[in-house]
C-alpha positions as CSV (number, residue, x, y, z in Angstrom):
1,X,0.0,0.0,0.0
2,X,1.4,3.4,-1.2
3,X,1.4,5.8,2.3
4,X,2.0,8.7,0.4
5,X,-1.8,8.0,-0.3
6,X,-2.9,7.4,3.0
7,X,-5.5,10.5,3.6
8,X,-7.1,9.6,0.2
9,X,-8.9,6.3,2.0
10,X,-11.4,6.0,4.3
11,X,-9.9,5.1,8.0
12,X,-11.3,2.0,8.2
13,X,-10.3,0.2,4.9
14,X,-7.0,1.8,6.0
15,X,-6.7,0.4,9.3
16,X,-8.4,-2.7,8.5
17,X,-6.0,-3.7,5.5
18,X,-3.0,-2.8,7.6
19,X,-4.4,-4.9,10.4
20,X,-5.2,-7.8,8.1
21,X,-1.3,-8.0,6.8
22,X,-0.3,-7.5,9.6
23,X,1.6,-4.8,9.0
24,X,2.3,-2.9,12.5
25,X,5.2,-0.1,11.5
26,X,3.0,1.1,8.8
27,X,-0.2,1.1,10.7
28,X,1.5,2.9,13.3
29,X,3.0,5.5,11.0
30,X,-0.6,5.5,9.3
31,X,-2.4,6.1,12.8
32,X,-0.1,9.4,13.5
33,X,-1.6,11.1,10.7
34,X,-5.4,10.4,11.2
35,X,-7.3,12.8,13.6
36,X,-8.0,11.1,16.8
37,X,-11.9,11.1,17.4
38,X,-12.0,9.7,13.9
39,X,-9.8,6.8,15.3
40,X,-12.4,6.3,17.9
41,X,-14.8,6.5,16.3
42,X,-13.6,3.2,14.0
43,X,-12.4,1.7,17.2
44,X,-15.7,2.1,18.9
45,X,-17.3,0.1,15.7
46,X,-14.6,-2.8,16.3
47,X,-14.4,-6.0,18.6
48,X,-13.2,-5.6,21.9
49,X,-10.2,-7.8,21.2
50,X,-9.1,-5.8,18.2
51,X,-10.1,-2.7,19.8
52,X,-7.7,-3.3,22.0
53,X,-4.5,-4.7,19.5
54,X,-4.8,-1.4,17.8
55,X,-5.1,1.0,20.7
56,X,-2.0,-0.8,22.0
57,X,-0.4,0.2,18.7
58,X,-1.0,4.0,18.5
59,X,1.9,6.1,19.0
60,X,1.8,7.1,23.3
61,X,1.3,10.8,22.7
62,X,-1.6,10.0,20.6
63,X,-3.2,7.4,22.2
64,X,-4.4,9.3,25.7
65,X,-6.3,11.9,23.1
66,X,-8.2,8.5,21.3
67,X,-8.8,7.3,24.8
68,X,-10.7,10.3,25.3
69,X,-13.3,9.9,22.8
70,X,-14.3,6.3,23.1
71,X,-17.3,5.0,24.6
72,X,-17.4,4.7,28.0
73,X,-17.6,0.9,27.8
74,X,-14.7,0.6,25.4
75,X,-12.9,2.8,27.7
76,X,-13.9,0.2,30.4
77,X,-12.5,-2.5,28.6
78,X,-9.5,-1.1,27.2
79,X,-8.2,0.6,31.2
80,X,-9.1,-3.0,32.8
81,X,-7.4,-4.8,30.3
82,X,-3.7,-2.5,30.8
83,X,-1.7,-3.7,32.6
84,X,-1.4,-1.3,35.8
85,X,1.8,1.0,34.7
86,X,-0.2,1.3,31.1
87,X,-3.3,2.3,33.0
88,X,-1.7,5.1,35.2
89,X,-0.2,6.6,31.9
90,X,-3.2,6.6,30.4
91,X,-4.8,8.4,33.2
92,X,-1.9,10.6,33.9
93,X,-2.1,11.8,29.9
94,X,-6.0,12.7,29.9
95,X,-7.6,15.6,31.5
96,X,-8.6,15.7,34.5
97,X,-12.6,16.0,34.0
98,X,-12.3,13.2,31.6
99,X,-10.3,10.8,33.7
100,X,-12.9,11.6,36.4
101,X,-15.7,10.5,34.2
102,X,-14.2,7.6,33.3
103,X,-13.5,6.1,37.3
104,X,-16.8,7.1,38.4
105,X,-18.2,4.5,36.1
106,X,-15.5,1.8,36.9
107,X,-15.5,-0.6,39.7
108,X,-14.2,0.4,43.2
109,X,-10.9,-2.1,43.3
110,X,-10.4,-1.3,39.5
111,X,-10.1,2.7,40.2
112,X,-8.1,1.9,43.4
113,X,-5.7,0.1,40.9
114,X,-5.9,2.8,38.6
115,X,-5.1,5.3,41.4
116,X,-2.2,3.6,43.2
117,X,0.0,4.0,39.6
118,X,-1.2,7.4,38.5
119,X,1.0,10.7,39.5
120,X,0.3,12.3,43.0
121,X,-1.0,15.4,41.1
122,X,-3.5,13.2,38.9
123,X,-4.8,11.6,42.0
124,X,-5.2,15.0,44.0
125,X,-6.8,16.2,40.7
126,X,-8.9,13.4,40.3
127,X,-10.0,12.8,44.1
128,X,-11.0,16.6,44.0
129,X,-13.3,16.2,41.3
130,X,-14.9,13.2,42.7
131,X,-15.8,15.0,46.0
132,X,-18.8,16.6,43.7
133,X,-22.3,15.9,43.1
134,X,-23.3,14.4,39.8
135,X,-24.0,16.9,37.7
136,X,-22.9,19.9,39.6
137,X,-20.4,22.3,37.9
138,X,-17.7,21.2,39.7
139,X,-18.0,17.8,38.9
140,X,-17.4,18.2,35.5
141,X,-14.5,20.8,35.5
142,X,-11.2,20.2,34.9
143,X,-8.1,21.6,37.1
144,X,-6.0,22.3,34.0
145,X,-6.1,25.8,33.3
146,X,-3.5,28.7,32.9
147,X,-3.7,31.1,35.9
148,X,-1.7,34.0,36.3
149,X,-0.3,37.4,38.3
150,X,-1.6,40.7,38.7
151,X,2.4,41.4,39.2
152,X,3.2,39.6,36.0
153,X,4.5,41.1,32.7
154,X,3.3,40.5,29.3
155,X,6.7,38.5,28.6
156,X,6.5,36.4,31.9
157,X,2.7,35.0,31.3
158,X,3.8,34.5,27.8
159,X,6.3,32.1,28.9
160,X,4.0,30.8,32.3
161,X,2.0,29.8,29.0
162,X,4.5,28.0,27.0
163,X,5.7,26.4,30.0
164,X,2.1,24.9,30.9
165,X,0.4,25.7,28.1
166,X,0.1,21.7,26.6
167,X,-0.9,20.3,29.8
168,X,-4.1,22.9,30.1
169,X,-7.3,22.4,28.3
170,X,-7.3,25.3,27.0
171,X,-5.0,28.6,26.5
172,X,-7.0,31.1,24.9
173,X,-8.0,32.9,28.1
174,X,-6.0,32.8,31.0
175,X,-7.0,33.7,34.5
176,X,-5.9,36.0,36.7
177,X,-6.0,35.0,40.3
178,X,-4.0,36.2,43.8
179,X,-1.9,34.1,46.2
180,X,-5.0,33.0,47.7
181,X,-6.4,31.8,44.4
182,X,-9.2,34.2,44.4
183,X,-10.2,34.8,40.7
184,X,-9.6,38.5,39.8
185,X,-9.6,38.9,36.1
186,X,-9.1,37.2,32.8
187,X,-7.0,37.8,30.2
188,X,-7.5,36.3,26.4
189,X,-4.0,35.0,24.5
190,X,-4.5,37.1,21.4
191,X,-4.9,40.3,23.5
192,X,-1.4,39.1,25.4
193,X,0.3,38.7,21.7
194,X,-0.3,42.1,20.8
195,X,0.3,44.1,24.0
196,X,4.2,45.0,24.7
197,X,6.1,42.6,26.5
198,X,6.7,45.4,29.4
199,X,2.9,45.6,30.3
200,X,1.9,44.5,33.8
201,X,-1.3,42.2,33.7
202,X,-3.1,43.9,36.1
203,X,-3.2,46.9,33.8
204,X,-4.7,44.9,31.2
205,X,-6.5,42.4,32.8
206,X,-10.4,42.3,32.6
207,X,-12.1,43.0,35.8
208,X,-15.6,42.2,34.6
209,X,-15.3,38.4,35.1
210,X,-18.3,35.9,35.0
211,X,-17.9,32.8,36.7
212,X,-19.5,30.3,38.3
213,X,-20.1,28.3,42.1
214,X,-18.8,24.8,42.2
215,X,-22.5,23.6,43.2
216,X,-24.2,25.1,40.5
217,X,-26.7,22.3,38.0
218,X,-24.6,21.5,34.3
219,X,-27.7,22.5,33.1
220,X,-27.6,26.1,34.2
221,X,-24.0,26.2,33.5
222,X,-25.0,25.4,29.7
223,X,-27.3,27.9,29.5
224,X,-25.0,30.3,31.1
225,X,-22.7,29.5,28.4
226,X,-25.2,29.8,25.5
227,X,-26.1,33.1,26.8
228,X,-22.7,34.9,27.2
229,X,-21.3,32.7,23.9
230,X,-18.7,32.0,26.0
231,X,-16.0,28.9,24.7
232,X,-14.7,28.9,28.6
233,X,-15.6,29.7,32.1
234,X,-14.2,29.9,35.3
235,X,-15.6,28.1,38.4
236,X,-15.1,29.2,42.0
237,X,-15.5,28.1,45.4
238,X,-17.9,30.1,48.1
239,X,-14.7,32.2,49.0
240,X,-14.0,32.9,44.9
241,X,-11.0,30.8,45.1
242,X,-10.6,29.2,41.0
243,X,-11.1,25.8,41.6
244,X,-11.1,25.1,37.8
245,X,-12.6,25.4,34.0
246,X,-15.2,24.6,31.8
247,X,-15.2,24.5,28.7
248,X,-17.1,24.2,25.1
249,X,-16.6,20.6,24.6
250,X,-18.2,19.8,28.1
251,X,-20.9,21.8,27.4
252,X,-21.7,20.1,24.1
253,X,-21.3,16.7,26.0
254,X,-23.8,18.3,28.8
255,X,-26.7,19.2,26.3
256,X,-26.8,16.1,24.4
257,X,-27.0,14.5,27.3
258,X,-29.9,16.9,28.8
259,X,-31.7,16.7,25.7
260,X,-31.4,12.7,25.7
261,X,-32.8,12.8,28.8
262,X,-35.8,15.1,28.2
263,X,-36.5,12.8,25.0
264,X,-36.6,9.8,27.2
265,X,-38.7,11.6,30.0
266,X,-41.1,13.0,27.5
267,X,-41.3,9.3,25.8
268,X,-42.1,7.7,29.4
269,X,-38.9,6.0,29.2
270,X,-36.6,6.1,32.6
271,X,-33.2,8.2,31.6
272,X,-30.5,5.9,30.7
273,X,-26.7,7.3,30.1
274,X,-26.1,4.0,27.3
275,X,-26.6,3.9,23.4
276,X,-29.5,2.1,22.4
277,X,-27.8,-0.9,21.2
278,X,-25.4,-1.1,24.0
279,X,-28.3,-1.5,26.0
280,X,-29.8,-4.9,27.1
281,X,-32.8,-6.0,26.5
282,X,-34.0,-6.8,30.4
283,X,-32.4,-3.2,31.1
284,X,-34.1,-1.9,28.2
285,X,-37.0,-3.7,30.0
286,X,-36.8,-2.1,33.1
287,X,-36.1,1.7,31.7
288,X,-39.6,1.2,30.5
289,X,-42.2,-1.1,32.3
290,X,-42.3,1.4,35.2
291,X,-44.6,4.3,33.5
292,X,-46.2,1.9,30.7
293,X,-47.5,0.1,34.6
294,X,-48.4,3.7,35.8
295,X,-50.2,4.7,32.6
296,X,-52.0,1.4,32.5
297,X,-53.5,1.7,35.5
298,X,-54.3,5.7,35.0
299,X,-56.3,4.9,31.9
300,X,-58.6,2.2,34.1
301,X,-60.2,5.7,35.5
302,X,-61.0,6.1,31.4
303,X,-63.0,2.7,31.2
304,X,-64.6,3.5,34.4
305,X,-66.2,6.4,32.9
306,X,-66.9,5.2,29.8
307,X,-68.8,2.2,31.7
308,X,-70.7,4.5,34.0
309,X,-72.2,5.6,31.1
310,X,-73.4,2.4,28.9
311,X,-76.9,2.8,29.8
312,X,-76.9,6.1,27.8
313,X,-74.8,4.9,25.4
314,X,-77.1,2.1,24.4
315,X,-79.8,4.8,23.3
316,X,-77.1,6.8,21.1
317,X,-74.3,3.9,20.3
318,X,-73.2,6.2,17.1
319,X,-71.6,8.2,19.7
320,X,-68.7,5.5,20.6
321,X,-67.2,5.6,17.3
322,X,-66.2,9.0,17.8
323,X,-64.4,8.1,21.2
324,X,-61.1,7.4,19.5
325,X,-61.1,11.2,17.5
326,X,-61.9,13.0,20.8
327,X,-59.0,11.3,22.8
328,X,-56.5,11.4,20.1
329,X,-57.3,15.0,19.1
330,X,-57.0,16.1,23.1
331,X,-54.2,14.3,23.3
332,X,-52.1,15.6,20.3
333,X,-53.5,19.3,21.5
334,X,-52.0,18.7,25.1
335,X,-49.0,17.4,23.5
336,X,-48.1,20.4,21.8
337,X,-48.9,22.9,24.4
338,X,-46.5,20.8,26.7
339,X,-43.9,20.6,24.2
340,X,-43.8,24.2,23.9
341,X,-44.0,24.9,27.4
342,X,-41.3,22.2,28.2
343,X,-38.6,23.5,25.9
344,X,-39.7,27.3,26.7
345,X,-38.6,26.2,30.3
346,X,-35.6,24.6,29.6
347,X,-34.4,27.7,27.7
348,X,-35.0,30.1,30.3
349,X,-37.7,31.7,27.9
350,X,-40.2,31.2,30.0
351,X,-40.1,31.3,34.2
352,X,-43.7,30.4,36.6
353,X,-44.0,34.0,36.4
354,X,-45.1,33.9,32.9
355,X,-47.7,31.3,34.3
356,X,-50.4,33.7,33.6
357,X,-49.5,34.8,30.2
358,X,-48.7,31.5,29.0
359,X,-52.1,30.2,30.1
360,X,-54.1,33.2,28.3
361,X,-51.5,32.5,25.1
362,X,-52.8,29.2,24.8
363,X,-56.4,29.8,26.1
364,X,-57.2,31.8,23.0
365,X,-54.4,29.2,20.5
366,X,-56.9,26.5,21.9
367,X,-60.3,28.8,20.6
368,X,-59.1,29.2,17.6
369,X,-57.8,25.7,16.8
370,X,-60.9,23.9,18.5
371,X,-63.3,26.3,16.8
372,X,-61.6,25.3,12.9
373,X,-61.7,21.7,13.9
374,X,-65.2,21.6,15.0
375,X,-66.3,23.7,11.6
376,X,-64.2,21.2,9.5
377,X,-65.4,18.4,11.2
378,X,-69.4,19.7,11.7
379,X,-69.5,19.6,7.8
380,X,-67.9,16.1,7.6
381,X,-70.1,14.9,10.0
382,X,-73.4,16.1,8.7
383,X,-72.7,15.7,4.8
384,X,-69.9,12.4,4.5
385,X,-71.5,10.6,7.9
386,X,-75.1,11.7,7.9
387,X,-75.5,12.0,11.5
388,X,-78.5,14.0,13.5
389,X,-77.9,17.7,13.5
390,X,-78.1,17.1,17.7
391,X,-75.7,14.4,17.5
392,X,-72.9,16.0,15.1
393,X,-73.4,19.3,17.6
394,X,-72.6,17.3,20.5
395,X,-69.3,15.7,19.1
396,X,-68.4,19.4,17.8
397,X,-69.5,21.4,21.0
398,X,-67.1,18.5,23.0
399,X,-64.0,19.2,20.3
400,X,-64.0,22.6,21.3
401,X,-63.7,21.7,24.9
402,X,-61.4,19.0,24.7
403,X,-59.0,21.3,22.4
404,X,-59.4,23.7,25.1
405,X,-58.7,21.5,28.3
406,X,-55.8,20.4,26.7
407,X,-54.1,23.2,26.0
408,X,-54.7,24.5,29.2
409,X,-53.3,21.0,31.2
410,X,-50.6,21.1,28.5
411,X,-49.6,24.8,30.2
412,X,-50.5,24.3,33.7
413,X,-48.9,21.4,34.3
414,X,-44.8,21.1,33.3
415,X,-44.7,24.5,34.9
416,X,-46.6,23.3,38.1
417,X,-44.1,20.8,37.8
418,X,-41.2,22.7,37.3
419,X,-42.1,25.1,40.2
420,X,-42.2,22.1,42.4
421,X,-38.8,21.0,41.5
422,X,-39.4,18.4,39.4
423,X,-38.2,18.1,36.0
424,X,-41.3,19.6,33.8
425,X,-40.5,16.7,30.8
426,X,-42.0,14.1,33.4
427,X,-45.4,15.7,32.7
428,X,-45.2,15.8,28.8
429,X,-47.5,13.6,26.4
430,X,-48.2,10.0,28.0
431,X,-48.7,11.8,31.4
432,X,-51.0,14.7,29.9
433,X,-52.9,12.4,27.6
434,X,-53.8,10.1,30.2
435,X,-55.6,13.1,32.1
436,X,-56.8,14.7,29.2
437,X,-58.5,11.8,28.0
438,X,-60.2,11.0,31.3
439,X,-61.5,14.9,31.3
440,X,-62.8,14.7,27.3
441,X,-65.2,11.6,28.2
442,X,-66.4,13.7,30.9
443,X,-67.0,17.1,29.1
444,X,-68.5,14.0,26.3
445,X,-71.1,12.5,28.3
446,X,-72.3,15.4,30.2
447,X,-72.8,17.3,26.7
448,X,-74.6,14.4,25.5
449,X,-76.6,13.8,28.6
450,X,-77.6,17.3,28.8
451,X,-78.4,17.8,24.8
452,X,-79.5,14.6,23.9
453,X,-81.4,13.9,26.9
454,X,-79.7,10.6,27.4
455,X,-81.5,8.7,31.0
C-alpha cells in the first residue's frame, strides 16, 4: 500500500487492511496522521479484542487523546485490560474531567488500581473532582487551566503559557488570580500577543469576570454558556478561590445529554446514560415497564367512565365511534402545548411568572384551533357521515372543549411541575394524555346527557 496515499482512503479500509497483513510499523506511522476522534470512532465500531491490538499500537502521545473519545464501555475494557503501569499513563495523559468520568463508572478495586499507579497530582486532581455531586459544575470541571499574576509582565505570562500551556485544556483565556487563588480577572492570549512585553497584567486584565459556584446544576451552566457565547468559564469556590474550567466541549457533551434525557422523559422512558444498542434487553425492559404500569393503571379511570355511562350509550351507540377522534385530538393538542411549554422552560424563555401569560396564550391558540376543527369536522359529520344535526353538535361542542382543556393542562402542568422542583418533561405527552382523555369523556357525556337527553 502506497502511504504517500494514506488520507485519500477511508480510516477503516486503511486500518483494516493494515491490520489484516499484519503490518504494524506502517499502521503505526498511518495512525499518527489520522485525527483522533476519527480513530475512535472506528475503534468504537470494532471487537473488543481488536479494539484493543490497535489501541495498544498507536503512537503514546496520541493514544491518551483516542482514549478520550471512546465509549465509556470501550474505555472500560481497554483501562481494565492494561496492565497497571499502562493504565496510570493513560490516566496521567487525559484531562482531568475526563479521567474523572471515566472512574466514576468503573468498579471500586479497579479505580483503586488505577489510582495507586497514577502521578500524585493526577490523584489530588482526580480525588477533587470526585468530591462533587453528579451533575454539579464542579464535577465536570477540569483543574487544567492557565492562571496568572496581577504582578506579571506580558513577557512572563507568555512564557508561564508556553511552559504549561500543553498540559491545560485550554489557553486562549487565562485567569488571573492572587496568592489565595481568588479569581480577579481574565486575560485572552491574542490580547497578550499584541500588548508590549513590558505591560503589567493587572493593567490589562479584565475585571468584569463571569464565573461560576462549584455547586451550581450542568444545566444552568450550559445555558449560562449559551447566553454569554462563552467557549470557557471559570468556576469558583464560596470564598471565589478558582477551583477550575469549563469548557465548550463539556458543554456540548452536557446538552446532548440533557436533551437525551428530556426525549426519554417526554417518551415515558426512565433516563438511561447507554446507546440504544449497548443497551440490554431486560435493562431496556426495566427503563420502560415502570410508567407503561403507571399509565396502565391511570387509563382504568378512562374505562370507568366510559362504563358509568353504557346505559346512555345504548340509546345513542353512534356516539362511541367517535371516542377514538376526541382522545386522540385532546391528546395531540396537550402534546403540543406541553412541548412548547417544556422547551420554553428549559431555555430560560419562560419562568412560573409567565404562568399567567402562557395560560391566556394558549387559552385563546386553543379557541381558535378547537373552533376550525369543530367547523371542519361539523361539515364532515353532517354531509360524509349523515349524522343527526343534535348528534354531530354534540361531538363538535365536545371538540372545542377538549381542544381547550388540553391546552390548558398542556400549560399548567410542566410549569406546576417545574415550580415544584421536578423536572417539567416528566409531565409531557403520555402523562397529559392520560388526564386529558379521562376529562374529554367527561366534558363528552355530560354534553350528551344534557343535549340529547340521554336517562
Amino acid at each position: 500500500m502506497n502511504m504517500n496515499n494514506v488520507e485519500d482512503r477511508p480510516i477503516g479500509e486503511i486500518i483494516e487492511e493494515l491490520l489484516s497483513e499484519k503490518r504494524y510499523t506502517d499502521l503505526r506511522q498511518a495512525l499518527t496522521g489520522m485525527n483522533h476522534v476519527d480513530v475512535a470512532a472506528y475503534m468504537d465500531e470494532m471487537e473488543n479484542e481488536e479494539s484493543l491490538k490497535l489501541f495498544r499500537i498507536l503512537p503514546k502521545d496520541m493514544a491518551a487523546n483516542v482514549f478520550a473519545n471512546l465509549e465509556i464501555e470501550d474505555q472500560q475494557y481497554i483501562i481494565q485490560s492494561l496492565s497497571d503501569r499502562e493504565a496510570g499513563n493513560i490516566i496521567d495523559n487525559l484531562m482531568a474531567d475526563d479521567a474523572t468520568d471515566l472512574l466514576e463508572e468503573m468498579p471500586a478495586n479497579v479505580v483503586r488500581r488505577i489510582l495507586s499507579n497514577a502521578q500524585p497530582e493526577t490523584r489530588a486532581d482526580i480525588n477533587h473532582l470526585l468530591r462533587y455531586p453528579e451533575d454539579s459544575a464542579g464535577s465536570i470541571m477540569t483543574t487544567e487551566y492557565v492562571d496568572l499574576k496581577e504582578g506579571m509582565t506580558v513577557a512572563e505570562a507568555i512564557d508561564r503559557i508556553r511552559r504549561i500551556g500543553l498540559d491545560s485544556e485550554t489557553v486562549n483565556i487565562c485567569y488571573v488570580v492572587t496568592g489565595e487563588r481568588v479569581l480577579v480577572g481574565t486575560v485572552a492570549l491574542r490580547y497578550l500577543l499584541i500588548m508590549k512585553p513590558e505591560q503589567i497584567i493587572g493593567e490589562i486584565m479584565n475585571t468584569n469576570v463571569i464565573s461560576i459556584g462549584t455547586m451550581t446544576d450542568q444545566e444552568e451552566a450550559a445555558r449560562l454558556f449559551q447566553k454569554y457565547d462563552f467557549t470557557a468559564m471559570p468556576v469558583v469556590d464560596n470564598e471565589t478561590r478558582m477551583v477550575g474550567i469549563i469548557t465548550i466541549d463539556d458543554v456540548l457533551d452536557i446538552l446532548e445529554e440533557e436533551t437525551t434525557e428530556d426525549i426519554e422523559k417526554m417518551a415515558a422512558i426512565l433516563p438511561t446514560d447507554k446507546p440504544y444498542l449497548r443497551t440490554g434487553v431486560f435493562e431496556t425492559y426495566r427503563t420502560r415497564i415502570p410508567w407503561l404500569l403507571l399509565l396502565m393503571i391511570s387509563a382504568t379511570f378512562t374505562g370507568a367512565i366510559i362504563r358509568s355511562f353504557e346505559d346512555a350509550l345504548a340509546t345513542y351507540v353512534v356516539l362511541t365511534a367517535y371516542i377514538p377522534m376526541l382522545m386522540d385530538t385532546g391528546g395531540n393538542a396537550g402534546s403540543q402545548a406541553s412541548v412548547s411549554i417544556i422547551r420554553g422552560l428549559s431555555l430560560g424563555e419562560v419562568e412560573f411568572s409567565d404562568l399567567l401569560s402562557a395560560l391566556w396564550k394558549e387559552i385563546r391558540v386553543a379557541a381558535v384551533c378547537g373552533v376550525t376543527l369543530s367547523a371542519v369536522n361539523f361539515v364532515k359529520l353532517l354531509l360524509l357521515d349523515r349524522l343527526a344535526l343534535p348528534v354531530a353538535a354534540v361531538i363538535c361542542l365536545t371538540l372545542v372543549i377538549v381542544v381547550l382543556v388540553a391546552k390548558t393542562v398542556g400549560c399548567l402542568l410542566p410549569m406546576l411541575a417545574k415550580r415544584a422542583g421536578f423536572d417539567p418533561a416528566v409531565m409531557a405527552s403520555p402523562m397529559i394524555t392520560t388526564i386529558v382523555d379521562a376529562l374529554s369523556l367527561l366534558a363528552y357525556f355530560a354534553l350528551a346527557t344534557s343535549l340529547l337527553h340521554l336517562a
